[in-house]
N, C-alpha and C positions, 0 to 999 in steps of 0.2 A: 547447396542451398542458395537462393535466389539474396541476392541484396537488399538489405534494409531502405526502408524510404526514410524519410526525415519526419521525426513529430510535427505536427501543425504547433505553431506559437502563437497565432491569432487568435490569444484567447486573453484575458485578464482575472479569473479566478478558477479555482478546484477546491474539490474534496477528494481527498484522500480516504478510504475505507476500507483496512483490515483486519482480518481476525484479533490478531496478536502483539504485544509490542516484541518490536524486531524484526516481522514479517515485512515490513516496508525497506529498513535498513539493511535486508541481503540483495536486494538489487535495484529498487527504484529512487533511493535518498539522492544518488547523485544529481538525477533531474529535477528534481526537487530543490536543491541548493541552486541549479542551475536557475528557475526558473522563480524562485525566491527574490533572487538578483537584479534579476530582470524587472524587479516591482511586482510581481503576481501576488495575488492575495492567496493564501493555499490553505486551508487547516484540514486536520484529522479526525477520523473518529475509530475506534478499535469496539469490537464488539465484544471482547470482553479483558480482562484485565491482568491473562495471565497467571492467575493463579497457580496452575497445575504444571507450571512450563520448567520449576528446577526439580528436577529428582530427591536432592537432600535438603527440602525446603518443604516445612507445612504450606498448605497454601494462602494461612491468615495471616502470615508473615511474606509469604513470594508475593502477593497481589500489592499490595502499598509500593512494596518495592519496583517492582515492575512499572508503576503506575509512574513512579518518579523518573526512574532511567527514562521511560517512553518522553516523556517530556522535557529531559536534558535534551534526548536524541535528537526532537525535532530542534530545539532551539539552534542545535549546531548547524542545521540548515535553515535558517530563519523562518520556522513555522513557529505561532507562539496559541494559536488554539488549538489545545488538542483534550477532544471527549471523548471519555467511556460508557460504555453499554455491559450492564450485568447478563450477560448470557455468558453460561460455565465455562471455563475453558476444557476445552477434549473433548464438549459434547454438542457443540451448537449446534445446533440443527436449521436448516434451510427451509422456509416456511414461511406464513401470513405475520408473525407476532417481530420477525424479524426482518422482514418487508418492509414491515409498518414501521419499525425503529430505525431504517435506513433513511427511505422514503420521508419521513419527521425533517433526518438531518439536511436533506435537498432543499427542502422548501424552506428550511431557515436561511440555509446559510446562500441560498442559489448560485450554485457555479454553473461555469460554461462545460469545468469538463469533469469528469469523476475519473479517480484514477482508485483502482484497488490491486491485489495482489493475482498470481495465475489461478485460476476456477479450473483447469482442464485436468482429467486423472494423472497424469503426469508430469515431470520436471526437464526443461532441455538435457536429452540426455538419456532419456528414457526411466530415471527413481519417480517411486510413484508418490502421487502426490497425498498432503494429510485431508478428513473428512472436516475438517474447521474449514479450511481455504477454500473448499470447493462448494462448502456452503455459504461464505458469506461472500465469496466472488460472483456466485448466481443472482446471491438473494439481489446483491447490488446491482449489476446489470437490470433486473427488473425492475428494482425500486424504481429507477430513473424512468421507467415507463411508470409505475405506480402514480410517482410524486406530481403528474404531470396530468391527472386522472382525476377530475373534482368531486367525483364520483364514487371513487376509493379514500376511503378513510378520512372520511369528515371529522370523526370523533376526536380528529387532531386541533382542529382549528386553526389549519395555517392555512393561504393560497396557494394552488397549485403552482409548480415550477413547469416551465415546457423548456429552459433554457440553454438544456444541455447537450453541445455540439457533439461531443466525443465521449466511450470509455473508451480508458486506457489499460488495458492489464500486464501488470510488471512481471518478466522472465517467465511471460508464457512460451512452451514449445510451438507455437504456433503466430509465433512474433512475426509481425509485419513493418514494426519501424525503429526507430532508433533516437538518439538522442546523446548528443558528444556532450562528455563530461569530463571532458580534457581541465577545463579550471577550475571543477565544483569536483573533482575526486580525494580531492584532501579532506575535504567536507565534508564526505559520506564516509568516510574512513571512520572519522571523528566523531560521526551521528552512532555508528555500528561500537565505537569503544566507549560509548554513554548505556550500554550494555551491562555493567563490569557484573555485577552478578552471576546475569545467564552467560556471560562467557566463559564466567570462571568455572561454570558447573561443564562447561563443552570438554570435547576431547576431536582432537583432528583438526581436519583445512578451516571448519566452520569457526574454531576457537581463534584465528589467528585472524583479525579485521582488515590489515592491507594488502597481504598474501593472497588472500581469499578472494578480495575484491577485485584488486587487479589482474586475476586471471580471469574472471567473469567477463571485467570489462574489457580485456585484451582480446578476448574468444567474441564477442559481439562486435568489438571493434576490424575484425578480419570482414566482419560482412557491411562493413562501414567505411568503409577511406582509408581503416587503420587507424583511427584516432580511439582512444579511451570512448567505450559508451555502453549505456543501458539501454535495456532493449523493451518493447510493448506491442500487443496486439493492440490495434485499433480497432474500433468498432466504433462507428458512423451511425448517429441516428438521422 
């Protein structure tokens, strides 16, 4: 496989946008703390609230909870806005009403770049990937054209945004850049065990947050210099 190029940093704010809390913290928190650091304005939005993500958990007790860890997580990489979107979890679906609730968060908060989780049928690696992430990694990439559209969805009453340089999509199989998280990996370790819940409910490599992590980040880092790093497709508007 061809060598990672380096994230652009020429930027001063993002949105973050995924499904799930935790979805961010198995591969893109480290950049995230990175990039936190460095003074970036960065916040979240999750499209829904995890309700249905522990097996031995109703979901009117997982969702609060979930709700709370998501927002330890981010704090450990110093994100401190982070919003939910009630669309079910295991069932969202990719569509105009979710568009529309993406496209909303662009034109508040206007970043330069959106960063969400991998959209493509599978995982580096070849496991295939879940029908949450593939829809709200789409709906996102579009929004960012949506949001930017003054034409599309008036009934919001915000102004459009056109100001978004970059997506970013975290641990897609079709990664073209990179992002050393040599001094922000203890961070994202830390963001991934503000977790404790859905951890506790895991079993295997995913259960164990620095083990895990740093083989991700060691396997991306071969196609990097060899330093700790996260990996993203970029896509250029």
């Amino acid at each position: 496989m061809a060598d990672l190029e380096s994230m652009p940093e020429d930027w001063s704010s993002a949105l973050v946008v995924v499904a799930h809390p935790d979805d961010m913290e198995y591969g893109g928190a480290g950049a995230i703390a990175r990039w936190t650091a460095q003074g970036k304005k960065i916040a979240y939005l999750l499209a829904c609230r995890g309700e249905a993500g522990i097996d031995t958990m109703n979901p009117a007790e997982c969702g609060p909870l979930r709700v709370n860890e998501q927002i330890a997580s981010c704090a450990a990489v110093g994100v401190n806005v982070v919003e939910f979107l009630d669309h079910p979890d295991g069932l969202i679906e990719y569509g105009v009403p979710l568009r529309r609730d993406i496209a909303a968060a662009i034109r508040r908060h206007k970043p330069e770049v959106v960063i969400t989780g991998n959209f493509r049928e599978t995982w580096p690696g070849g496991g295939l990937n879940m029908a949450d992430h593939i829809a709200v990694g789409r709906a996102t990439v579009d929004a960012v054209r949506d949001a930017g559209n003054r034409w599309i969805f008036q009934e919001l009453r915000l102004e459009p945004w056109n100001g978004v340089k970059y997506v970013a999509a975290a641990s897609s199989p079709l990664a073209t850049h990179a992002v050393d998280i040599t001094d922000s990996f203890d961070a994202s370790v830390e963001s991934l065990r503000a977790h404790k819940a859905y951890l506790a409910a895991l079993s295997g490599d995913m259960a164990e947050p620095e083990p895990f992590l740093r083989g991700v980040a060691e396997a991306v880092g071969q196609r990097f210099g060899g330093v700790l790093a996260t990996s993203f497709e970029l896509l250029q508007l």
